[in-house]
C-alpha positions as CSV (number, residue, x, y, z in Angstrom):
1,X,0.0,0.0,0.0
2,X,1.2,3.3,-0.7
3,X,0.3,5.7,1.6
4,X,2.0,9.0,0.0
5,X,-1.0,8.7,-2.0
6,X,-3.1,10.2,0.9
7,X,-1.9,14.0,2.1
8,X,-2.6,14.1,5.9
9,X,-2.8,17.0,7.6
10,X,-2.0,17.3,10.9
11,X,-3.2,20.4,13.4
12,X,-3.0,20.1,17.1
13,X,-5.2,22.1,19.1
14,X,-4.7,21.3,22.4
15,X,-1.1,20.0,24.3
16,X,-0.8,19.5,27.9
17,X,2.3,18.2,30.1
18,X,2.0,17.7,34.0
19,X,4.9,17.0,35.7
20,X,3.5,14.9,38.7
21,X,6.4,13.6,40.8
22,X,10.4,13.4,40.4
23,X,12.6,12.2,37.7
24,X,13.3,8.2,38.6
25,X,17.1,8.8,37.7
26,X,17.6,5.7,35.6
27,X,15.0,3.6,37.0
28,X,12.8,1.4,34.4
29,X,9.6,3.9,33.6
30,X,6.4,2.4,31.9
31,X,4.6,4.5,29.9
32,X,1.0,3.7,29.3
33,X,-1.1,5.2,26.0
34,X,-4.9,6.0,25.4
35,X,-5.9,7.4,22.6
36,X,-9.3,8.1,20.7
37,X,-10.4,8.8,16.9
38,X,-13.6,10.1,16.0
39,X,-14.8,11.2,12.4
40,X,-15.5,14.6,12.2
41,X,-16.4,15.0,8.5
42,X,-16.6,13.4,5.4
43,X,-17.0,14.4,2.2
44,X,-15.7,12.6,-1.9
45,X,-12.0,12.5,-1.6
46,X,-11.7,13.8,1.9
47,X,-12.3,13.2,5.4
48,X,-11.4,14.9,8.8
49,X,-11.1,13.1,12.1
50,X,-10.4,14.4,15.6
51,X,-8.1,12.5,17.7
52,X,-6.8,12.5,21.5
53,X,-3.8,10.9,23.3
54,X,-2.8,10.4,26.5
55,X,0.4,9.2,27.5
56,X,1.1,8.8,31.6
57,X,4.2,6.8,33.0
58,X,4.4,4.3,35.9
59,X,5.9,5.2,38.5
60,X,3.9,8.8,38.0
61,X,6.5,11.0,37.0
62,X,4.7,13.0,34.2
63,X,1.8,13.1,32.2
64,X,0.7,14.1,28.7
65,X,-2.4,14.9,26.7
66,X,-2.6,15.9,22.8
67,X,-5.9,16.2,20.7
68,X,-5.9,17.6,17.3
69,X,-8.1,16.7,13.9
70,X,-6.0,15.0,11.7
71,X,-7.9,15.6,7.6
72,X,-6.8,12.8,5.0
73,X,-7.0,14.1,1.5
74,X,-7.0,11.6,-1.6
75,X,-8.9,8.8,-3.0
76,X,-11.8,6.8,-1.2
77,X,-10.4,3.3,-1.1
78,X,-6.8,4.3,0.1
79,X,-8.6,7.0,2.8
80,X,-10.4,4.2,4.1
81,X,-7.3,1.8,4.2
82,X,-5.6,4.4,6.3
83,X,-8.3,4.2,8.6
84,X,-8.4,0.7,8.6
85,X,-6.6,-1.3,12.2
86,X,-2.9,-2.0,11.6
87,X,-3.0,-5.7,12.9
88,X,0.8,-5.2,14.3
89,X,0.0,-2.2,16.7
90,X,-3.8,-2.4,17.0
91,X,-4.6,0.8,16.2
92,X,-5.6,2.9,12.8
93,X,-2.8,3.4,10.2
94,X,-3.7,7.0,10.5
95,X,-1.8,7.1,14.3
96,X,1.4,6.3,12.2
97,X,0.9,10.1,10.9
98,X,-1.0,11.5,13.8
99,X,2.1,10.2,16.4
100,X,5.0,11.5,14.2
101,X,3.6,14.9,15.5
102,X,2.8,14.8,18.6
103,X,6.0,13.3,19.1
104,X,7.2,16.4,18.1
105,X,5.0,18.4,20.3
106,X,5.4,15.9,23.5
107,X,9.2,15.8,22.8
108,X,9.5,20.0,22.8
109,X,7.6,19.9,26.1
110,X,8.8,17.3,27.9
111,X,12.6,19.0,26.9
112,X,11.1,22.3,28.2
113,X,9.8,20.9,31.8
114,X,13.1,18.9,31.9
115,X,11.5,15.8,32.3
116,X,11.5,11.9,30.6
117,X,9.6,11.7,27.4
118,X,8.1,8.5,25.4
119,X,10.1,6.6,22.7
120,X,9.2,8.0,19.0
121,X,7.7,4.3,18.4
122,X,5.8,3.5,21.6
123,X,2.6,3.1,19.1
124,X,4.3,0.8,17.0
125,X,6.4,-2.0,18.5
126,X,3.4,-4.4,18.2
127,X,3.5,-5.7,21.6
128,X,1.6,-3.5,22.6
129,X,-2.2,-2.3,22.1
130,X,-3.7,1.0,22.4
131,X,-7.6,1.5,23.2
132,X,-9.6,3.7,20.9
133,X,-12.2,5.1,21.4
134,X,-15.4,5.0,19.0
135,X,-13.5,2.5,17.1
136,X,-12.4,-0.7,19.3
137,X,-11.1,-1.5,22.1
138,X,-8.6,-3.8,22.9
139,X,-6.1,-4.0,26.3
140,X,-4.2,-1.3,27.5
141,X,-0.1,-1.2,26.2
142,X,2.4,-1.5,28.8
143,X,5.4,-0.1,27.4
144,X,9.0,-0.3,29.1
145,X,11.5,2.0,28.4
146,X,14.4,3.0,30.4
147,X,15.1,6.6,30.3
148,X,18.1,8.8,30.3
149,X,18.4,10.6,33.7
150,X,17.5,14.4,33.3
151,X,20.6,16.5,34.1
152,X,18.6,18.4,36.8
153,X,18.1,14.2,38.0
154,X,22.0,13.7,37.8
155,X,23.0,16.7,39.6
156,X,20.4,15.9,42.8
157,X,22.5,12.1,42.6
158,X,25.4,14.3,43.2
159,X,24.8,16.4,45.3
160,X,23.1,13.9,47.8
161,X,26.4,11.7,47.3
162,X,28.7,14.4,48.1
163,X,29.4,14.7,51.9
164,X,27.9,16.9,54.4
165,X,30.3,20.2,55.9
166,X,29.0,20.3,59.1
């Protein structure tokens, strides 16, 4: 299938991070994904459909929600192919697209709070499964990923190593 038949276009309208504890240092951190796809529009050659993801680690160390409308642009049949379940993530071949961008947007945050951020292909090892919303739902992913420690998360190490002068 050839996808660069279909033009997507990708707008985010709403991106939120919440930091909700401290870095782990270089502890193991899960991150577990939601998401939700919903046409908006259709109409001969085109269709728009608004999406949402959430993306929250274990231990709770940060939290991130995107939502956006995503409009495919191109013929009917390879429109509907996009939209179609990829059987080795489990989720719409439109989230390829979708999560090339909010990648983008999560990875700019995250680097600007100075926290962890999610692997660029958390939706698409294929071990995993993501629920949608209003299309099917199947378990939620548990994702492993061992993160880099945050420089503000290396200097606390040292400075808690270093000896008191009292």
């Amino acid at each position: 299938m050839n996808w660069v038949d279909v033009s997507v276009l990708v707008e985010i309208t709403s991106l939120v991070g919440e930091r909700l504890g401290e870095d782990t240092g270089s502890a193991a951190v899960r991150f577990d994904v939601s998401a939700k796809l919903e046409e908006k529009e259709r109409q001969s050659g085109r269709i728009v459909v608004l999406f949402g993801l959430a993306v929250r680690t274990k231990p709770s160390v940060v939290k991130y929600e995107v939502e956006g409308r995503a409009t495919l642009a191109g013929k009917d049949a390879l429109i509907d192919q996009m939209l179609k379940i990829d059987p080795k993530s489990n989720i719409p071949f439109v989230f390829h697209r979708v999560y090339q961008h909010a990648f983008t947007a999560i990875y700019t945050m995250a680097s600007l709070m100075g926290t962890i951020y999610p692997p660029p292909e958390l939706l698409f090892s294929g071990k995993q499964s993501v629920p949608i919303e209003g299309l099917e739902k199947v378990e939620q992913p548990r994702v492993t990923a061992v993160t880099e420690p945050t420089k503000e998360a290396v200097k606390r190490e040292e400075t808690a190593a270093q000896p008191s002068k009292t």
